[in-house]
Every structure is written in C-alpha cells, then in structure tokens.
N, CA, C and O atoms as a DFTB+ gen file, in Angstrom:
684 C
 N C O
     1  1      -9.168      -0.946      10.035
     2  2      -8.336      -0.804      11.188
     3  2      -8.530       0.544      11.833
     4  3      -8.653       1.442      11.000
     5  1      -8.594       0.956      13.186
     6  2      -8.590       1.394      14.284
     7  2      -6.883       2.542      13.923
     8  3      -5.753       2.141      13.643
     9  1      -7.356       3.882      14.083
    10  2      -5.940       4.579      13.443
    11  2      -5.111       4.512      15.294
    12  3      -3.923       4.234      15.462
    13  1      -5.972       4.797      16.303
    14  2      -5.333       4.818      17.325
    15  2      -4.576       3.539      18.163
    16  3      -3.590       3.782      18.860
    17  1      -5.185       1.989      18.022
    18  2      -4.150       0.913      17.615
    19  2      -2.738       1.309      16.955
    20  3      -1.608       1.180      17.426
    21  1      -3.097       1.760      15.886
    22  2      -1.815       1.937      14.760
    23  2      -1.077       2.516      15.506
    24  3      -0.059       2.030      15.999
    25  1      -1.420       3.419      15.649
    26  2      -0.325       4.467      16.613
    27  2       0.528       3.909      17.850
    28  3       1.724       3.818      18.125
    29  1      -0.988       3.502      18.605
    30  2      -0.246       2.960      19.831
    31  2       0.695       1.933      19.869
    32  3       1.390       1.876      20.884
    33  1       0.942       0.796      18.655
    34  2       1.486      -0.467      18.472
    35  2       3.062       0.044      17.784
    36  3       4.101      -0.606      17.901
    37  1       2.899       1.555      16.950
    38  2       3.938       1.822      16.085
    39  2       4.552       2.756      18.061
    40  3       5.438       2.080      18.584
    41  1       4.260       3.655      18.666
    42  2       5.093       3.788      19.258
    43  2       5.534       2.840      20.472
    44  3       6.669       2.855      20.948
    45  1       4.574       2.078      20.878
    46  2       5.338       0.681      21.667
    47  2       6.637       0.137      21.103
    48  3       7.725       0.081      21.676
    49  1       6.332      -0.244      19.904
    50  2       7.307      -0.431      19.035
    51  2       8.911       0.150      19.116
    52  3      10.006      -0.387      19.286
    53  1       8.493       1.385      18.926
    54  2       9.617       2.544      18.954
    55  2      10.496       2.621      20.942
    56  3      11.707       2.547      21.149
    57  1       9.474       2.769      21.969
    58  2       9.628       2.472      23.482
    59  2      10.194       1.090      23.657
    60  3      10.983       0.972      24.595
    61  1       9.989       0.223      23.068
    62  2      10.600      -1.067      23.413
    63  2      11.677      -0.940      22.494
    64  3      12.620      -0.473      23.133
    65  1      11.929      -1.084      21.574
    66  2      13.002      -1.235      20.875
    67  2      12.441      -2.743      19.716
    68  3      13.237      -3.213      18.903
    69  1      11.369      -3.153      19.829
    70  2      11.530      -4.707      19.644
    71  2       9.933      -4.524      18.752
    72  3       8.740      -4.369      19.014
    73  1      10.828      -4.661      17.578
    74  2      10.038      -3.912      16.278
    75  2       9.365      -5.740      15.640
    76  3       8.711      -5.684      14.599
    77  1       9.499      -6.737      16.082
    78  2       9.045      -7.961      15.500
    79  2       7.520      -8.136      16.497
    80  3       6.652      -8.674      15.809
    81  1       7.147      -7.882      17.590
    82  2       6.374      -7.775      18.321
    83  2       5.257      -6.778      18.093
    84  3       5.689      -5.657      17.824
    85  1       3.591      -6.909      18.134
    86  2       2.847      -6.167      17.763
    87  2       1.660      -5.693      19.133
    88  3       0.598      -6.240      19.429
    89  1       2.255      -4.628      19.694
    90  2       1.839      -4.813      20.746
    91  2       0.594      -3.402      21.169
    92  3       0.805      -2.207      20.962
    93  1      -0.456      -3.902      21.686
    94  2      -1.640      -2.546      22.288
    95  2      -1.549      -2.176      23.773
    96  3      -2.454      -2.371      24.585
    97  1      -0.453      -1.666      24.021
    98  2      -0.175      -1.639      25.500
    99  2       0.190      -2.357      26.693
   100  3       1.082      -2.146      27.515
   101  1      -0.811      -3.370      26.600
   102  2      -0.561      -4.439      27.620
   103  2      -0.769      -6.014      26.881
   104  3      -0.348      -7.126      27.198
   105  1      -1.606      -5.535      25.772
   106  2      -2.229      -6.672      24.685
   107  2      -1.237      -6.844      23.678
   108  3      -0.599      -5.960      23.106
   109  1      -1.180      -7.974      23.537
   110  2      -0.664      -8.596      21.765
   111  2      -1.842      -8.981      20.911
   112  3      -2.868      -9.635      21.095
   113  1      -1.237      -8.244      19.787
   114  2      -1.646      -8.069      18.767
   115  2      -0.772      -8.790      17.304
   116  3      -0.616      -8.510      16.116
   117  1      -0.557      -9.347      17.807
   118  2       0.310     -10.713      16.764
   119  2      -1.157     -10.837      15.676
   120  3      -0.959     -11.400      14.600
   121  1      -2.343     -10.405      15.917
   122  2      -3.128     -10.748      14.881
   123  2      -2.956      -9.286      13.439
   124  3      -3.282      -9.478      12.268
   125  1      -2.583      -8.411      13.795
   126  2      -2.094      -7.372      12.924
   127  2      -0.928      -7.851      11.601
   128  3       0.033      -8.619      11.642
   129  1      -1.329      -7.274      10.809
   130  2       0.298      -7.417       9.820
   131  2       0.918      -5.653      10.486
   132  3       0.368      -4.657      10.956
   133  1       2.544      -6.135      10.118
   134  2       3.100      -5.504      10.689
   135  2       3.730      -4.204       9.697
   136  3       3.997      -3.220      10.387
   137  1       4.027      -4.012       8.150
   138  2       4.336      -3.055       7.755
   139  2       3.921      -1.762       8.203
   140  3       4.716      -1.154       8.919
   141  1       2.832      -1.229       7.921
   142  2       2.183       0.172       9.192
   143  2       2.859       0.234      10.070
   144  3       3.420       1.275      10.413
   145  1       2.954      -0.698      10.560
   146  2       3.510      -0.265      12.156
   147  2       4.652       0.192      12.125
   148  3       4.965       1.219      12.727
   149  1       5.643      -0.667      11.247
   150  2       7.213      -0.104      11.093
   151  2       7.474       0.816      10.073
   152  3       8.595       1.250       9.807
   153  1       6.476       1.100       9.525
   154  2       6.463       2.602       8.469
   155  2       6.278       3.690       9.889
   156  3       7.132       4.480      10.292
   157  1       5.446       3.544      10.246
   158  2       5.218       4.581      11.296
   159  2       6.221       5.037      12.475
   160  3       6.505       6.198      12.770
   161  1       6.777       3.641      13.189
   162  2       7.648       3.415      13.926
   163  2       9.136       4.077      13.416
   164  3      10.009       4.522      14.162
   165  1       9.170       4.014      11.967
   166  2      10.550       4.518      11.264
   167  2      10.464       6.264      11.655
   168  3      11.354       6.963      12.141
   169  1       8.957       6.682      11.219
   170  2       9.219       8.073      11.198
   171  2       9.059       8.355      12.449
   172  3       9.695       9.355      12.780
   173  1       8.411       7.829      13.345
   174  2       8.654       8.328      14.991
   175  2      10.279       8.626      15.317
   176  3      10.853       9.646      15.697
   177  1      10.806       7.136      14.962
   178  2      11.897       7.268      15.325
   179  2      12.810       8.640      14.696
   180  3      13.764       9.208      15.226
   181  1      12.378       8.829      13.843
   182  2      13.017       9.722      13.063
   183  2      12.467      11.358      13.524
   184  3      13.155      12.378      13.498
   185  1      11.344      11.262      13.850
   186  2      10.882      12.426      14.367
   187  2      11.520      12.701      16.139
   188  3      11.788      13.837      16.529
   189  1      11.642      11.752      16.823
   190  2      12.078      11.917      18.730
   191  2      11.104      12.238      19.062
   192  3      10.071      12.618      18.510
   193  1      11.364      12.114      19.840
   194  2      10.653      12.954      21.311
   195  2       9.230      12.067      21.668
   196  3       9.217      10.841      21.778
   197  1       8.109      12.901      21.816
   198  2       6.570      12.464      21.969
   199  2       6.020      13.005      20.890
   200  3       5.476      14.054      21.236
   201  1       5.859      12.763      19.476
   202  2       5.557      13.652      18.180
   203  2       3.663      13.774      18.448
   204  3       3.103      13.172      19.364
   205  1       3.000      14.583      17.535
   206  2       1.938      14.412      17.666
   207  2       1.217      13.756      16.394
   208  3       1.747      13.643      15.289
   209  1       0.040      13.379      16.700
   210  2      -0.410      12.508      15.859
   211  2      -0.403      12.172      14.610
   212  3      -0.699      11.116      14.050
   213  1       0.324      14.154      13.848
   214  2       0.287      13.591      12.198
   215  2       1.390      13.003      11.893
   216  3       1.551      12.537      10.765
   217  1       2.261      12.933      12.777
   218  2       3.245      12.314      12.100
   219  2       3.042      10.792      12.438
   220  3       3.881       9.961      12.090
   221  1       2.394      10.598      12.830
   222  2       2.048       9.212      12.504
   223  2       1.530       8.902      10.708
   224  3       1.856       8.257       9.711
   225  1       0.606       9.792      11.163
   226  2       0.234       9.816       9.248
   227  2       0.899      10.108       8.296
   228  3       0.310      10.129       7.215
   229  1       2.306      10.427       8.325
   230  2       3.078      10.208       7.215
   231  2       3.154       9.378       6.233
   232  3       2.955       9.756       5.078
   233  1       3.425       8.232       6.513
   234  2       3.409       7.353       5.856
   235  2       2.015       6.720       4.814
   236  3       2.134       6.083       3.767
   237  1       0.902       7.082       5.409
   238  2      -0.385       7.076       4.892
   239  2      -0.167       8.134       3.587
   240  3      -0.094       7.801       2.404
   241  1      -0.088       9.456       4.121
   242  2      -0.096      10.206       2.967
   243  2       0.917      10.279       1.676
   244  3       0.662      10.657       0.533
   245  1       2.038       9.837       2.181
   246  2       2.959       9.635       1.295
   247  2       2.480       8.667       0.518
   248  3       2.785       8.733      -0.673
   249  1       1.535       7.421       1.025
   250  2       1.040       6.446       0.040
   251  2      -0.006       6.510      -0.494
   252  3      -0.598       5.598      -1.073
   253  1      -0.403       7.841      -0.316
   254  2      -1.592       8.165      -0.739
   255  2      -1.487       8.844      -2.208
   256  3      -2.149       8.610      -3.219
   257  1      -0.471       9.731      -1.992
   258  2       0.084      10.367      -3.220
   259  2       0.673       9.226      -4.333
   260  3       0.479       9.373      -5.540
   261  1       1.196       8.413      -3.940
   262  2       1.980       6.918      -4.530
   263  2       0.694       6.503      -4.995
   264  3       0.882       5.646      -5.859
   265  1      -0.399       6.691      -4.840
   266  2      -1.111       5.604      -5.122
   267  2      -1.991       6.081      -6.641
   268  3      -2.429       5.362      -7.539
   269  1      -2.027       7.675      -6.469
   270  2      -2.804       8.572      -7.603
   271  2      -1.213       8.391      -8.584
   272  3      -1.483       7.886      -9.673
   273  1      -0.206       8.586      -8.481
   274  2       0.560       8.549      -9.102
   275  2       1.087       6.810      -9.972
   276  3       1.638       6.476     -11.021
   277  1       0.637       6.288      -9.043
   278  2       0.534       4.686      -9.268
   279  2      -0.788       4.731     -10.681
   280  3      -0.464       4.738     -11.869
   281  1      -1.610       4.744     -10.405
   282  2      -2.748       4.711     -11.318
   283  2      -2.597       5.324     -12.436
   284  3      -3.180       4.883     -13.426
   285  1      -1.669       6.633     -12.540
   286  2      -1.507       7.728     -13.968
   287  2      -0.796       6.497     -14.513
   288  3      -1.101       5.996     -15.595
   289  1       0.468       5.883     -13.469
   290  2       1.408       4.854     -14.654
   291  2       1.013       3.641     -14.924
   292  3       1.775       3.073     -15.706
   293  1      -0.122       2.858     -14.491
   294  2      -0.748       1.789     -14.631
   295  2      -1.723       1.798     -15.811
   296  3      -1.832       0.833     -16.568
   297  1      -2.798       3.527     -16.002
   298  2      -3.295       3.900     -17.067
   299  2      -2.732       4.484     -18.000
   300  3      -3.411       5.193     -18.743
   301  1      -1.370       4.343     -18.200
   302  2      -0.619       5.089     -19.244
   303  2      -0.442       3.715     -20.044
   304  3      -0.512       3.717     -21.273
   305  1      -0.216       2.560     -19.330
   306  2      -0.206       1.752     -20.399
   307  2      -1.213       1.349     -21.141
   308  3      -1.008       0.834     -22.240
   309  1      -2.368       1.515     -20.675
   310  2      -3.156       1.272     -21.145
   311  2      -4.180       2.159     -22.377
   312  3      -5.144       1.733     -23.015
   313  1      -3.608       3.365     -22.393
   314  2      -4.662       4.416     -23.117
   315  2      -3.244       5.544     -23.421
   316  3      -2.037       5.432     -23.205
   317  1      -4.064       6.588     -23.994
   318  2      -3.516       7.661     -24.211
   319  2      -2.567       8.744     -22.881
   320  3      -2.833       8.247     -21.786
   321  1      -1.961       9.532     -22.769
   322  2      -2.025       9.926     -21.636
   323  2      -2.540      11.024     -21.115
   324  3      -2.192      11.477     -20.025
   325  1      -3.473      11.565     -21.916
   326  2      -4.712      12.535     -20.813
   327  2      -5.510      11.247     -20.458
   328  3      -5.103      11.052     -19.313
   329  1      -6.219      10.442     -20.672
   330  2      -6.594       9.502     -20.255
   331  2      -5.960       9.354     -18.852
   332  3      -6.571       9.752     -17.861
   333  1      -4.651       8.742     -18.758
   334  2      -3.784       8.385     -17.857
   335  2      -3.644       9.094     -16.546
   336  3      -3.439       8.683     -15.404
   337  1      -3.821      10.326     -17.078
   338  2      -4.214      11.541     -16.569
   339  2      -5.114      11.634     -15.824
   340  3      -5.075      11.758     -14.600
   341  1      -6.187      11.569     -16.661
   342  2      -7.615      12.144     -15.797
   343  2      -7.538      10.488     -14.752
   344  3      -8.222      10.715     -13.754
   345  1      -7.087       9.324     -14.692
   346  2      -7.633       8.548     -14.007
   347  2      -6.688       8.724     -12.635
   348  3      -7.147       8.456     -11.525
   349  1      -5.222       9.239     -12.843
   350  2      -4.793       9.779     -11.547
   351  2      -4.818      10.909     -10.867
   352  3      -3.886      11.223     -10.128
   353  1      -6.163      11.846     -11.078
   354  2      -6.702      12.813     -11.065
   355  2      -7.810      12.361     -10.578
   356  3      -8.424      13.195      -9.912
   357  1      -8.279      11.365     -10.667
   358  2      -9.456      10.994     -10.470
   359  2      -9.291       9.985      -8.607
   360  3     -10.143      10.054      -7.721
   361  1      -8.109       9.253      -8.536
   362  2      -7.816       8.661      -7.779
   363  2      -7.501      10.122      -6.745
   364  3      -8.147      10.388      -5.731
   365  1      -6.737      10.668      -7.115
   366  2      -6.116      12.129      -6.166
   367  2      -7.834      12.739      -5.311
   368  3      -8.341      12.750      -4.190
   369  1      -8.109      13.089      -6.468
   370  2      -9.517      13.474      -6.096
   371  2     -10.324      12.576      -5.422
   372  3     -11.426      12.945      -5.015
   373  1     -10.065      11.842      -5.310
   374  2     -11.201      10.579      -4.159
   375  2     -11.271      10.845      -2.935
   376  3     -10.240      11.038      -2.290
   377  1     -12.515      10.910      -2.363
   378  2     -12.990      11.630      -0.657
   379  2     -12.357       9.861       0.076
   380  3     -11.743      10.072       1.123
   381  1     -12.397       8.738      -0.188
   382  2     -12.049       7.800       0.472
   383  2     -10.408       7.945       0.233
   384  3      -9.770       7.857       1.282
   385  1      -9.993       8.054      -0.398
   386  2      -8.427       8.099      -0.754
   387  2      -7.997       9.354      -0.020
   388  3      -6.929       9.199       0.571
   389  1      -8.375      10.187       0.064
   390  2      -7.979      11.608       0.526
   391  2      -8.554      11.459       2.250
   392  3      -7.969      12.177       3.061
   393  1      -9.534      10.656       2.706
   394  2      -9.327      10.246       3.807
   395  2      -8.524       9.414       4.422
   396  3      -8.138       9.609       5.575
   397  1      -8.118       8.181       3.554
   398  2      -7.251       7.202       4.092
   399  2      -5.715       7.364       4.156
   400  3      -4.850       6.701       4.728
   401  1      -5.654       8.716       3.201
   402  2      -4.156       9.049       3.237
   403  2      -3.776       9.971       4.726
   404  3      -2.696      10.281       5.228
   405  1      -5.116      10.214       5.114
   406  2      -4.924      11.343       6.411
   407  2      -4.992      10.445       7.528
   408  3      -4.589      11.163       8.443
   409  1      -5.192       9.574       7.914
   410  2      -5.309       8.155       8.808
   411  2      -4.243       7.507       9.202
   412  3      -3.537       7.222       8.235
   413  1      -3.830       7.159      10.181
   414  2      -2.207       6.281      10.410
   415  2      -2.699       4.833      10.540
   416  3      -2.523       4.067      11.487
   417  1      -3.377       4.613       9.344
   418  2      -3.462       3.012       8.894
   419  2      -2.995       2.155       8.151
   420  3      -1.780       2.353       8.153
   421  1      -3.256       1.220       7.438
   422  2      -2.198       0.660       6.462
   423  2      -3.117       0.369       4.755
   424  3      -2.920      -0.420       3.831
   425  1      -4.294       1.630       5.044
   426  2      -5.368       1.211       3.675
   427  2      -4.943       2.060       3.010
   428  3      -5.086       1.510       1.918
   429  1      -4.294       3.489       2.677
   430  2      -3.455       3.805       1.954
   431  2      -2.104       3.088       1.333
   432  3      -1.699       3.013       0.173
   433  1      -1.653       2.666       2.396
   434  2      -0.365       1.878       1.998
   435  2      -0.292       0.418       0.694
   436  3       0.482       0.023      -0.178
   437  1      -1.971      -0.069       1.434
   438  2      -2.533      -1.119       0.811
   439  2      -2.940      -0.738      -0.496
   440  3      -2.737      -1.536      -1.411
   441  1      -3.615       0.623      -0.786
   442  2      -3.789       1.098      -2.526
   443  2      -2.527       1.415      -3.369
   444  3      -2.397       1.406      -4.593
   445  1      -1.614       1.705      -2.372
   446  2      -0.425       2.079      -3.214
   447  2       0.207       0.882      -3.971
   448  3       0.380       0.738      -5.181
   449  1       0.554      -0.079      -2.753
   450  2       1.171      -1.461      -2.971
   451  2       0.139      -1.929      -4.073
   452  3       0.700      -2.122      -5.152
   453  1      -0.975      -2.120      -4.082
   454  2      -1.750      -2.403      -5.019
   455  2      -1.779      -2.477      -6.327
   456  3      -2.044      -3.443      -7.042
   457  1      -1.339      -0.831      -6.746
   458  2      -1.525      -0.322      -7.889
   459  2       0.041      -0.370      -8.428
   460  3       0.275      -0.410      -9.636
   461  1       0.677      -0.365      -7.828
   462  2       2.324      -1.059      -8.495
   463  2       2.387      -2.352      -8.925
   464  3       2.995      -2.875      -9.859
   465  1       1.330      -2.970      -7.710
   466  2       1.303      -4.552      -8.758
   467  2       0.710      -4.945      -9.514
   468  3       1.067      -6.003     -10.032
   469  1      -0.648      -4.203     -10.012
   470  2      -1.594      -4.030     -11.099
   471  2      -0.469      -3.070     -12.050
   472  3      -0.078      -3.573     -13.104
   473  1      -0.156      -2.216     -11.806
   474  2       0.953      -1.580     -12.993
   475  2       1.796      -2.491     -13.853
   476  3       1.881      -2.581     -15.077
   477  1       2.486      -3.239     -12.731
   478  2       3.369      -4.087     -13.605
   479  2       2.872      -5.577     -14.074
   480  3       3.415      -6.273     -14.933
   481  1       1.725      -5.893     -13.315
   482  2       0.799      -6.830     -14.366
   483  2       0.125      -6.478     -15.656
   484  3       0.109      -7.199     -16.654
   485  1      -0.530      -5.087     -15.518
   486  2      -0.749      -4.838     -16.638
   487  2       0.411      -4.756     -18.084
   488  3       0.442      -5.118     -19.260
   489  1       0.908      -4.338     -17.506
   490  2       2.448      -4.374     -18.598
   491  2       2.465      -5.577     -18.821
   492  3       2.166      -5.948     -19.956
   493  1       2.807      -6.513     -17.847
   494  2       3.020      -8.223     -18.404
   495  2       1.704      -8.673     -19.334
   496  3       1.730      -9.408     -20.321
   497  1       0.881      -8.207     -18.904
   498  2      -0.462      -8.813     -19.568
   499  2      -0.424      -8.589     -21.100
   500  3      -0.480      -9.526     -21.896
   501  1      -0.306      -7.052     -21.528
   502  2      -0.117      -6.344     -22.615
   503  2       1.463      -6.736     -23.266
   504  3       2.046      -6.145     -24.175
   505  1       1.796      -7.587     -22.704
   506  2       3.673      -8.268     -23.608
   507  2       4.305      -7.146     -23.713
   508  3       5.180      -7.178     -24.577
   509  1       4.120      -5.498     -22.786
   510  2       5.229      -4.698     -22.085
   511  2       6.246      -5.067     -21.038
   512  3       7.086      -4.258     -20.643
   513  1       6.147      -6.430     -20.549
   514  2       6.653      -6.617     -19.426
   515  2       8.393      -7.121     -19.931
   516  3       8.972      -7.395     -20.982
   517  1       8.723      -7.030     -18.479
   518  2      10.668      -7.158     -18.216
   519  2      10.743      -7.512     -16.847
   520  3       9.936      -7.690     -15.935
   521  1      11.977      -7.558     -16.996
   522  2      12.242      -8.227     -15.557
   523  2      11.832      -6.893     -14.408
   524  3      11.351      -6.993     -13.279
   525  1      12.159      -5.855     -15.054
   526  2      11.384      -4.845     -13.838
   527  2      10.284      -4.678     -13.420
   528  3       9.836      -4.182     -12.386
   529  1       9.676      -5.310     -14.655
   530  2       8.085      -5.548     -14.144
   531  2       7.562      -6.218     -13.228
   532  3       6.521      -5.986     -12.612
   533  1       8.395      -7.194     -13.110
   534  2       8.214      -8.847     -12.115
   535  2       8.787      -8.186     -10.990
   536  3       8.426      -8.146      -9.814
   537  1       9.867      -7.615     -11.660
   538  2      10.070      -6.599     -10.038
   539  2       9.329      -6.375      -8.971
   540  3       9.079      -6.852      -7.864
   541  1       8.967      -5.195      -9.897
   542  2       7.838      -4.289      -9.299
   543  2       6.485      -4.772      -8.810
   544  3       5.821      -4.326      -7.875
   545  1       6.176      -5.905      -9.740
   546  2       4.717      -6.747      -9.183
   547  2       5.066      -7.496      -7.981
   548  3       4.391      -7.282      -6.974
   549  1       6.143      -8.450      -7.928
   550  2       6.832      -9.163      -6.311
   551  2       6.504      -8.284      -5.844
   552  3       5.314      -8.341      -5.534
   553  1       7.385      -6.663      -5.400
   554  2       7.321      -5.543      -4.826
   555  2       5.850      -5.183      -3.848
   556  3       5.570      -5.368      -2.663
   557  1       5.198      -4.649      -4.890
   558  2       4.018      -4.320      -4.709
   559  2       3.129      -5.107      -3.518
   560  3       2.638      -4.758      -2.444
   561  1       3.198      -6.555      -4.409
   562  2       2.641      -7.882      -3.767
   563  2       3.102      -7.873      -2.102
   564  3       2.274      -7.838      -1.192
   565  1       4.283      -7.905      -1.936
   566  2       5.110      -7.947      -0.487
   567  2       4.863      -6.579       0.361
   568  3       4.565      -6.526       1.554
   569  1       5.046      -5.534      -0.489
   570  2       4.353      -4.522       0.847
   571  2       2.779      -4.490       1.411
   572  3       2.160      -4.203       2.436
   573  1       2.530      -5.014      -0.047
   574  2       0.745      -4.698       0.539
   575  2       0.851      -6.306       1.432
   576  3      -0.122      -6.531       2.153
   577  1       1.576      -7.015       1.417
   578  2       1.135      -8.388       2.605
   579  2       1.330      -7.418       3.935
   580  3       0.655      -7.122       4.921
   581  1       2.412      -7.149       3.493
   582  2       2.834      -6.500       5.154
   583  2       1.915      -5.460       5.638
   584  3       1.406      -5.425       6.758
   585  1       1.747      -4.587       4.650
   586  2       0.469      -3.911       5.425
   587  2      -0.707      -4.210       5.123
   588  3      -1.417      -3.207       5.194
   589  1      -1.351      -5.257       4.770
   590  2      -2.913      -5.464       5.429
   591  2      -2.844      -7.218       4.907
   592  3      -3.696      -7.598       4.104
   593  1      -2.112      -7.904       5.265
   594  2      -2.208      -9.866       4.937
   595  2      -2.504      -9.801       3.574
   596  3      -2.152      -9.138       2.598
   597  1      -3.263     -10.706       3.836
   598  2      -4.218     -11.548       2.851
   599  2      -4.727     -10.711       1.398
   600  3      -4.842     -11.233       0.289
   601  1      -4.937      -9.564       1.677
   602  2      -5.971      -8.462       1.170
   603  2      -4.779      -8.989      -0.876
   604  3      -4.971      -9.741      -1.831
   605  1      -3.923      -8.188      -0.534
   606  2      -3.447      -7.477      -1.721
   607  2      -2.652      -9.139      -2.514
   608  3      -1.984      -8.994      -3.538
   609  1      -2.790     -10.236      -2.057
   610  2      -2.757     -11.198      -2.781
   611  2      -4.145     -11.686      -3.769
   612  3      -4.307     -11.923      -4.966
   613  1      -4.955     -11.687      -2.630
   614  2      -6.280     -12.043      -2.655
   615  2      -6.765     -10.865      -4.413
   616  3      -7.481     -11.455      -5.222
   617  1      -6.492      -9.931      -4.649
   618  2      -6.542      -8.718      -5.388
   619  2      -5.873      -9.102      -6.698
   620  3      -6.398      -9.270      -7.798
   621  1      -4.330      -9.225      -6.260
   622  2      -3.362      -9.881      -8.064
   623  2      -4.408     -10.867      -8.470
   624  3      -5.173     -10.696      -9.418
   625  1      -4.384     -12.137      -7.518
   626  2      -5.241     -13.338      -7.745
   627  2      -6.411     -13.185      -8.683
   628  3      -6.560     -13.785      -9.748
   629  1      -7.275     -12.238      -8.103
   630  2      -8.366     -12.000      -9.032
   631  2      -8.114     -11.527     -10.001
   632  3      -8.827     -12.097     -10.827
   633  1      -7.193     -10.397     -10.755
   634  2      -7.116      -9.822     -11.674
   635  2      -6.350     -10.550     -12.971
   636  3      -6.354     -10.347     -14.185
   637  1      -5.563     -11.686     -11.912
   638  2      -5.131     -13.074     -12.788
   639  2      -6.079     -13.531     -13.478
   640  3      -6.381     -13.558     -14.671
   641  1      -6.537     -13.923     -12.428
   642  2      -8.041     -14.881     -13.142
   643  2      -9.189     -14.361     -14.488
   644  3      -9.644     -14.868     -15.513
   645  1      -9.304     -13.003     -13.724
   646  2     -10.430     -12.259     -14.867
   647  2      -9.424     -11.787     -15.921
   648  3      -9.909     -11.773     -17.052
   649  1      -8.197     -11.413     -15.841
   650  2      -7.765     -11.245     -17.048
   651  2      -7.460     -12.162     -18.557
   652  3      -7.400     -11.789     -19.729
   653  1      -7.283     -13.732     -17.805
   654  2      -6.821     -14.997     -18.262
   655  2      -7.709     -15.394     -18.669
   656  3      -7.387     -16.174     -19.565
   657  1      -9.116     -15.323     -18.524
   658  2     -10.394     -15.934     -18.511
   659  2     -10.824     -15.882     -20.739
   660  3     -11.003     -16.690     -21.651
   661  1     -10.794     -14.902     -20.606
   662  2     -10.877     -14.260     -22.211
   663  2     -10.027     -14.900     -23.000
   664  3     -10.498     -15.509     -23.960
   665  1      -8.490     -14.906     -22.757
   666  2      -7.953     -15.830     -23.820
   667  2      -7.639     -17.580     -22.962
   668  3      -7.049     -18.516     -23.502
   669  1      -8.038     -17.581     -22.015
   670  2      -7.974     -19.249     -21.633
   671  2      -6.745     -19.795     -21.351
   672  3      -6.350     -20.956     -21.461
   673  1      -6.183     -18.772     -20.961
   674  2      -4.419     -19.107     -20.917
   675  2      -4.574     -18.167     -19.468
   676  3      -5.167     -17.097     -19.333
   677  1      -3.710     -19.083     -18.300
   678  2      -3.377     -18.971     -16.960
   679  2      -2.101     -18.571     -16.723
   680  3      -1.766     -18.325     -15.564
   681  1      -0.815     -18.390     -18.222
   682  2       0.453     -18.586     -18.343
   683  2       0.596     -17.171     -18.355
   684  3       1.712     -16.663     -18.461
C-alpha cells in the first residue's frame, strides 16, 4: 500500500466525519480494509488542526514496537529467554520492520496483529493455552483483517496446517 492514500483516506475520514466510507478524494476506495485508516484517523483527530505527516505514522510505529515485543512473548514460549530475547531483538533490528513502522500503512499493524495470534497459537499448540489465549488469537486475527483483509487469516491458516501436519490431528 501507497503511504500517501493512507493518509489521504484517514484525513477525509476525519473532514467528513463518516469513518465507514474509504475515500481518495474524489475516489472510493471501498477496495481498502479499513483499520489503518481509523488508527490514523483516531490520532488526527486527536492531534487537530492540519498535523504533519508523522503523525500519521503513529500508529505504524507503535505497531512496530508491538510487534518486536510480540515476538520476545511468542519466543518465550518456546525456548529459553535470551533466546526470546535475541529473536525480539532481532525483529526490532529489522531494516523492513524499522521501515514499515515509519510508513502510515497498515504492514506494521499487520506484523503486530500477526504475532499476537501466532503467540497465542503457539501457547495452544504447546497445551499452554486458556481462554486468554483464544482471546488474544480472535484478537490478533480481527485487527490484522481490518488492517490488510485476507492477509493475516490466510497466515493462522497456514501455521494451522503446518503445525497439525506432524501429529495428524487438525483439533
């Protein structure tokens, strides 16, 4: 996605008042998912006036940080925790992650949502799981629809599959 779309659709958004509508000025854009837009649209609103462009990127970076921090608790279940460590250290440190968090798009938002629902699958997978887990995986699942469709279903789905594959159980 196009960061200057983003922008332009999150402050239309904010100028109209009419936050269900996805709009590029004169164009609809009903083909967009809409979370980004109303992450962005929230902090405009919250910022006034005519803000300048980083605050559009708020919300990116905030999920950018969510997302290295997402990965320490997703690899904590899984290993030791310098392990856990170095892999949200490793995510922090990423030139694509550290770009997409600076961007007013919804592909930060989309790693964050991601890795909360791989967190709390992994827990279920490993018989750590609770009802907060299912929580948190719904959770995850539903923001990343909203900010980028298809993507972050399409993602659990697979990790269903390849995880289930080994013991032959889909349950």
């Amino acid at each position: 996605g196009d960061e200057p779309g983003y922008a332009v659709a999150a402050r239309e958004m904010v100028a109209t008042g009419d936050y269900s509508t996805i709009r590029l000025q004169t164009d609809d854009a009903e083909w967009r998912p809409r979370g980004a837009s109303w992450l962005a649209s929230l902090v405009l609103a919250l910022a006034g006036g005519d803000p300048p462009i980083w605050v559009y990127r708020v919300p990116s970076l905030i999920a950018g940080v969510a997302a290295a921090l997402l990965t320490w608790w997703l690899a904590i279940a899984f290993g030791p925790p310098r392990m856990a460590l170095l892999a949200g250290l490793f995510v922090a440190a990423s030139g694509v992650v550290g770009l997409q968090a600076r961007l007013a798009t919804p592909d930060a938002i989309l790693l964050a949502s991601t890795m909360l629902s791989a967190g709390a699958l992994g827990r279920a997978w490993l018989g750590k799981g609770d009802d907060v887990s299912a929580a948190l995986f719904w959770t995850g699942l539903g923001i990343g629809i909203l900010a980028k469709g298809i993507v972050a279903p399409a993602m659990a789905a697979s990790a269903i599959v390849i995880l289930s594959m080994p013991r032959r159980d889909f349950g």
